[in-house]
N, C-alpha and C positions, 0 to 999 in steps of 0.2 A: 860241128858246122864252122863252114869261115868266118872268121871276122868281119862285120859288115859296121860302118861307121856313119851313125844317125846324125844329122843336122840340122836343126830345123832356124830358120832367118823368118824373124818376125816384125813388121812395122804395120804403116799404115801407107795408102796410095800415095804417090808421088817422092816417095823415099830412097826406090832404084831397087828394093827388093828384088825383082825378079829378072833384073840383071845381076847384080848382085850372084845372085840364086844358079846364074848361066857360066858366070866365069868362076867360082867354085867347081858345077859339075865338070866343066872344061879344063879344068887345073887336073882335076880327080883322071880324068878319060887321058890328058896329057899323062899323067903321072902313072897309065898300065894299068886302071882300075875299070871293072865292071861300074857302071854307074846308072842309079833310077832318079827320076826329079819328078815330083807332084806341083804343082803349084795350083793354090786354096786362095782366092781373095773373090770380095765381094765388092761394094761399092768403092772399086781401089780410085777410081779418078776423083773420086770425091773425101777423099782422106778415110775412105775405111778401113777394115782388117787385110792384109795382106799376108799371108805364109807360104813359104817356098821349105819345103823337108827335101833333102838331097841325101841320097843312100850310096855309097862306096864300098868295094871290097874287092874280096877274089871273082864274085861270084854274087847276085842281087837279083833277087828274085820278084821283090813286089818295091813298086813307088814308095808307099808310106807308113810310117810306122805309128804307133798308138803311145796312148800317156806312159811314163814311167823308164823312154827307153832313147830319148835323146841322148846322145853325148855331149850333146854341143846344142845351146840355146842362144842364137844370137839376136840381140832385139836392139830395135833403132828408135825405141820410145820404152816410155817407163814403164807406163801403165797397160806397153801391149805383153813388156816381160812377165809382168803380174799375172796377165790373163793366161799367158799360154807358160807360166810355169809348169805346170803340172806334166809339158812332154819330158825334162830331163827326168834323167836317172838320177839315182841317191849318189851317185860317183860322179853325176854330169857338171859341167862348165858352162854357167853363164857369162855370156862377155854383151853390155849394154853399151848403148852410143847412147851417153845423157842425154835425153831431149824430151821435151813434153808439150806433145801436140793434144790439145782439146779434142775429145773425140765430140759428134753431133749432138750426144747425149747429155754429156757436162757442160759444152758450148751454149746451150741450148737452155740449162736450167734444171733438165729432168733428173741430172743425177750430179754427183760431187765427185770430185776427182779426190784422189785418196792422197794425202798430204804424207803419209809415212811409207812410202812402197819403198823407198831406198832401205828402210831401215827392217821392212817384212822381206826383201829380198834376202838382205845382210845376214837374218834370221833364219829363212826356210835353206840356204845355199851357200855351203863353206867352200863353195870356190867359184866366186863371184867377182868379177872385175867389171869396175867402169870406169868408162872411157869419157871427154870431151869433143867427142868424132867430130862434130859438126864445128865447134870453135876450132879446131885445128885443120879444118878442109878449108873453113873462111878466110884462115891467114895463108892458104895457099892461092887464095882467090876466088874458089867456088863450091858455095855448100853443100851441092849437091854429089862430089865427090864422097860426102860420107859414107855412100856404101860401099866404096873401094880401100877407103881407109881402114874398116871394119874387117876387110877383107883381109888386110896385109895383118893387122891385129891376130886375127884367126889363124893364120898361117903359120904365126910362132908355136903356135898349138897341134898343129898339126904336119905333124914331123916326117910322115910317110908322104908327102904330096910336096917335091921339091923347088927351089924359087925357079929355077929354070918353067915347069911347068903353068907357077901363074903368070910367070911374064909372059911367055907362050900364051896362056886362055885371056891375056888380055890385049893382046895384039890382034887376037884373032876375033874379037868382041867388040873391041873400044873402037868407033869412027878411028880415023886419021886424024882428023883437026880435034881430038880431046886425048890423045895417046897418051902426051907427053905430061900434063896437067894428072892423069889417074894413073903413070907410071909414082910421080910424085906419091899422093897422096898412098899407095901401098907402099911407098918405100916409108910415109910420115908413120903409117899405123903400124908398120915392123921397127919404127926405134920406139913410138910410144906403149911400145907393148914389150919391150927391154928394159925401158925406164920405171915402166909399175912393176916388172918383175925384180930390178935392181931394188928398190924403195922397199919391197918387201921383204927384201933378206936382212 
């Protein structure tokens, strides 16, 4: 069978996930590939769950794929990497944007937010990078660029889906009056994802 390349982008509502989620598959369709996109969110305006799985290859037969077979885990909150660990593969890549949003649940009282998930992530995933997406979108002047920044992050990683292509899927996606602003910010998450790989060698 052909190669088909699983991703699954995880946060909570008002993150950009499922833009996010659009200019990936768009990079992917840019870059000559067959492309499927699911997208799974429930109470997203209200900070809920949010998952966008985007499938790439020669050739892609169904939207979504099951636990065990992500290659690529991208999450925009800590506690949603936790939850939805279980889609990567024993070979897969999580790449996290530090942040930690209160879900309703822990907000609320009913449950405790888990104090160690960097260090159960660090544990369950030997190739696990995290990022300060949202402090480095802020010093570009808006936080909400984080999910483009994550984007450019991801992009080092994915070698078969050329820069020409995202800049294309994000011209073609991003208003006019924010182009230039989340042209930035994936140019910020393609050096800060050179410079964790620099530090690591």
């Amino acid at each position: 069978m052909p190669k088909v390349t699983n991703i699954a982008l995880v946060g909570v509502g008002g993150q950009g996930i499922i833009l996010a989620g659009k200019v990936l598959a768009q990079a992917a369709v840019n870059a000559g590939f067959d492309v499927k996109v699911a997208e799974i969110h429930g109470m997203a305006q209200r900070g809920g769950s949010v998952i966008t799985q985007v499938r790439y290859g020669e050739a892609v037969f169904a939207p979504t794929f099951g636990d065990g077979t992500a290659d690529y885990l991208v999450a925009f909150e800590r506690l949603e990497a936790l939850r939805h660990f279980p889609l990567l593969s024993d070979e897969g890549v999580l790449l996290l944007s530090d942040t930690m949003l209160q879900p309703i649940t822990t907000a609320t009282g009913m449950a405790a937010y888990p104090r160690d998930i960097i260090e159960q992530l660090t544990e369950k995933c030997p190739q696990f990078a995290s990022f300060s997406a949202e402090f480095a979108a802020e010093k570009l002047g808006n936080v909400k660029v984080a999910n483009i920044l994550m984007l450019g992050i991801l992009s080092t990683y994915l070698r078969d889906i050329p820069e020409t292509a995202w800049q294309e899927a994000i011209d073609q996606l991003i208003p006019e009056k924010f182009l230039e602003l989340n042209k930035q910010a994936f140019a910020a998450g393609v050096d800060l994802a050179a410079q964790q790989k620099e530090a690591a060698v």
